[in-house]
C-alpha positions as CSV (number, residue, x, y, z in Angstrom):
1,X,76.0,-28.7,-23.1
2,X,74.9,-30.9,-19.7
3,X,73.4,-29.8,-16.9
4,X,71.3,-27.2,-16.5
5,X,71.7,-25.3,-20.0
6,X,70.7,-28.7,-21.7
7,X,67.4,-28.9,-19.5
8,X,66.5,-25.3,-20.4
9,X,67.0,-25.7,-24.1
10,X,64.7,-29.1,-24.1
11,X,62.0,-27.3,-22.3
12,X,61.9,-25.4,-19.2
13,X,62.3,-25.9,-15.0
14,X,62.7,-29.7,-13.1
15,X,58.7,-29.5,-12.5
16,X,57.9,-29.7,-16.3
17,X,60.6,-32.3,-16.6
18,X,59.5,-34.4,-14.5
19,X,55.8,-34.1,-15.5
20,X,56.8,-34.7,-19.3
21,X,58.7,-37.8,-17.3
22,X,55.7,-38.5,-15.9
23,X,53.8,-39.2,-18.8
24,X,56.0,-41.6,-20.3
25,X,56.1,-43.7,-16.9
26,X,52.5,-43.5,-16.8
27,X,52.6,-45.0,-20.5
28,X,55.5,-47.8,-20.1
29,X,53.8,-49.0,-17.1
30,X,50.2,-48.9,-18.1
31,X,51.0,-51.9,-21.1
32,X,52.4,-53.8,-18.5
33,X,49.9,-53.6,-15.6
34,X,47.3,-51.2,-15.5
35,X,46.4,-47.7,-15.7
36,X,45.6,-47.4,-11.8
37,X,48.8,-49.2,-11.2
38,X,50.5,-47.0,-13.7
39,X,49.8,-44.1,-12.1
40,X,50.7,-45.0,-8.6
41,X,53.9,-46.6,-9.9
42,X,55.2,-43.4,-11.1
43,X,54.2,-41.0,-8.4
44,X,56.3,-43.4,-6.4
45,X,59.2,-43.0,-8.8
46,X,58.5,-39.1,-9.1
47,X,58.8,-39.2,-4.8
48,X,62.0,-41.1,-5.1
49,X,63.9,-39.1,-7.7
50,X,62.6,-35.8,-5.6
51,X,63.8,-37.0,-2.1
52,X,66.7,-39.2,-3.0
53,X,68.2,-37.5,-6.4
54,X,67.5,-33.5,-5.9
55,X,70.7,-33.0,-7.8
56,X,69.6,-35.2,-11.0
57,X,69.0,-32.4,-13.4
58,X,69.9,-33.5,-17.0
59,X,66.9,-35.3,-18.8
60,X,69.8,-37.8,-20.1
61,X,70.2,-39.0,-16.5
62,X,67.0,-38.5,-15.4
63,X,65.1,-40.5,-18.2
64,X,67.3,-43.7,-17.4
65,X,67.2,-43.1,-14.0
66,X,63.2,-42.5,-13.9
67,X,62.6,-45.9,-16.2
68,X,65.4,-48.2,-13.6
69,X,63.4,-47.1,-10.6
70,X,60.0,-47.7,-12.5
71,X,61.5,-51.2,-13.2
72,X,62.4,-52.0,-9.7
73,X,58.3,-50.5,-8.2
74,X,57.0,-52.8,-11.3
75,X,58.9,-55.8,-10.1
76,X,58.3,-55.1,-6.5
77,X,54.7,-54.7,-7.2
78,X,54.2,-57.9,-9.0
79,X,55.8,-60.0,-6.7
80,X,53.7,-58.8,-4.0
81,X,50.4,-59.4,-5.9
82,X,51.7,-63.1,-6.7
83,X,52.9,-63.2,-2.7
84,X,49.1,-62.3,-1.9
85,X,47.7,-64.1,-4.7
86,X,45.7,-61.2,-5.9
87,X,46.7,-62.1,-9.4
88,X,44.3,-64.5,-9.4
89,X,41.6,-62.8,-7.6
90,X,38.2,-62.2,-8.6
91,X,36.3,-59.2,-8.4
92,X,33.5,-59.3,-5.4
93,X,31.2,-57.4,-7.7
94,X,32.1,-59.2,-10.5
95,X,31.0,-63.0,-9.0
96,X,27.5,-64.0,-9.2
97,X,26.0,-65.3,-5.8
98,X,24.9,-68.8,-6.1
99,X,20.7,-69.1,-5.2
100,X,20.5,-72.2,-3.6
101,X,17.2,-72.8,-4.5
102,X,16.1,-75.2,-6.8
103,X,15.8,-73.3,-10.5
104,X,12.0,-72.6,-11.3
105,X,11.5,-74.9,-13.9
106,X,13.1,-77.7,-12.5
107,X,11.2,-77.0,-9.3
108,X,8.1,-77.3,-11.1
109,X,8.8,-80.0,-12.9
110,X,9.4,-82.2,-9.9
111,X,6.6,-81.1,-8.2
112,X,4.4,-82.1,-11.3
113,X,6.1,-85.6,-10.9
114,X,5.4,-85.8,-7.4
115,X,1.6,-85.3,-7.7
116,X,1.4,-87.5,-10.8
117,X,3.5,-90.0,-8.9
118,X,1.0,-89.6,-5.9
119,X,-2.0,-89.8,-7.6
120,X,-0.5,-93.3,-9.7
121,X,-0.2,-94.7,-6.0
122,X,-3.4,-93.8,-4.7
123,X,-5.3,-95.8,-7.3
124,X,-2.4,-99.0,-6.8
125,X,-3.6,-101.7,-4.4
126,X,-2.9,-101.6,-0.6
127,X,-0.4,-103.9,-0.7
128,X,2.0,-102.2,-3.7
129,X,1.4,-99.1,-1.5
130,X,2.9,-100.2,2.0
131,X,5.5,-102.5,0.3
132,X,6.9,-98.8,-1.6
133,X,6.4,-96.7,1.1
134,X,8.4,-99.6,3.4
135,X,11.2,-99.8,0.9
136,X,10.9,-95.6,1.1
137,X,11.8,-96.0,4.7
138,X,15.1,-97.9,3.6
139,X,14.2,-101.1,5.0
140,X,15.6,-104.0,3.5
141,X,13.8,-107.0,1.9
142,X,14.3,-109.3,5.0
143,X,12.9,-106.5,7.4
144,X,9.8,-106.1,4.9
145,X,9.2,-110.0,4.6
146,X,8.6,-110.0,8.4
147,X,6.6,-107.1,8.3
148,X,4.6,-108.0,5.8
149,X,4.4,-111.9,6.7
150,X,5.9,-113.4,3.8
151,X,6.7,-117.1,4.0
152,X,10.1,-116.5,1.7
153,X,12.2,-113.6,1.1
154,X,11.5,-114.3,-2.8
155,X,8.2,-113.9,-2.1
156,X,8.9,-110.2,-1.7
157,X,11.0,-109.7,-5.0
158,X,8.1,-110.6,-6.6
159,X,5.5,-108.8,-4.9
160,X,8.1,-105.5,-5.4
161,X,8.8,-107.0,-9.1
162,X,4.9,-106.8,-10.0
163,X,4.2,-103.3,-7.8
164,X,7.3,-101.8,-9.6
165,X,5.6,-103.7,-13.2
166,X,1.8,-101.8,-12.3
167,X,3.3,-98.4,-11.2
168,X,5.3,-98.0,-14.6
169,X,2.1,-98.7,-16.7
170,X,0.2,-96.5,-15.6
171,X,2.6,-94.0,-15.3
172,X,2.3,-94.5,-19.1
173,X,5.1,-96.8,-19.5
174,X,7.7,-94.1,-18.0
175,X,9.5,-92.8,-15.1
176,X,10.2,-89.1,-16.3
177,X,7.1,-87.7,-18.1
């Protein structure tokens, strides 16, 4: 039998068809992408085969039908994902925001380097102290030879040589505690 006697004999009216119908588009669907998806996926199809294929009674051209539409929503729906590029999109409440501050412990570290590094300087002769804070400023050696009144420019290197020599010593021979 076809029709309408072979829909009766399977289970009852069009509404309970196409819920049992339903259920297997949700399924089919879901292991391909997503529940949520899933779900909206086949109402679509459900809405198609109500407003476009009234007459489509018999749950062996219904069940074919159902599943080539499904097919078509599923390939429609992941080309417009990859269109939009939500594919690769990342869930706001799933990213962690950045803190732009300096972590804790690095933070403190540096500042424990600093006020080691300040103290070090305060107890290094005056002129180790203005030729670092000159080279600090970005001056180059020729700008701090004339500063400074150095006959030579070599005069300098050796004068930064020996301040550089004395800071690492008693910074306990050194530069990262």
């Amino acid at each position: 039998m076809t029709g309408a006697g072979s829909q009766v004999e399977r289970g009852g009216g069009r509404a309970e068809l196409l819920a049992r119908l339903r259920e297997r588009m949700v399924g089919f669907a879901a292991s391909r992408c997503g529940r949520d998806i899933a779900e909206d996926l086949a109402q679509e199809v459900l809405l198609v085969l109500e407003q476009k294929y009234p007459n489509v009674e018999a749950l062996e051209e219904l069940v074919p039908l159902g599943f080539e539409i499904l097919r078509f929503k599923m390939t429609a729906w992941r080309r417009k994902t990859i269109r939009r590029g939500e594919h690769t999109a990342v869930s706001v409440d799933e990213t962690p925001i950045a803190d732009m501050g300096p972590d804790p412990e690095v933070a403190a570290a540096r500042e424990e380097a600093v006020r080691r590094l300040m103290d070090v300087l305060s107890r290094m002769g005056e002129r180790c102290r203005e030729l670092l804070l000159l080279k600090l400023d970005g001056l180059s050696f020729d700008s701090i030879r004339s500063i400074m009144g150095a006959a030579t420019i070599n005069t300098v290197y050796t004068w930064d040589h020996r301040c550089r020599k004395e800071l690492l010593e008693r910074l306990g021979g050194r530069w990262v505690p």
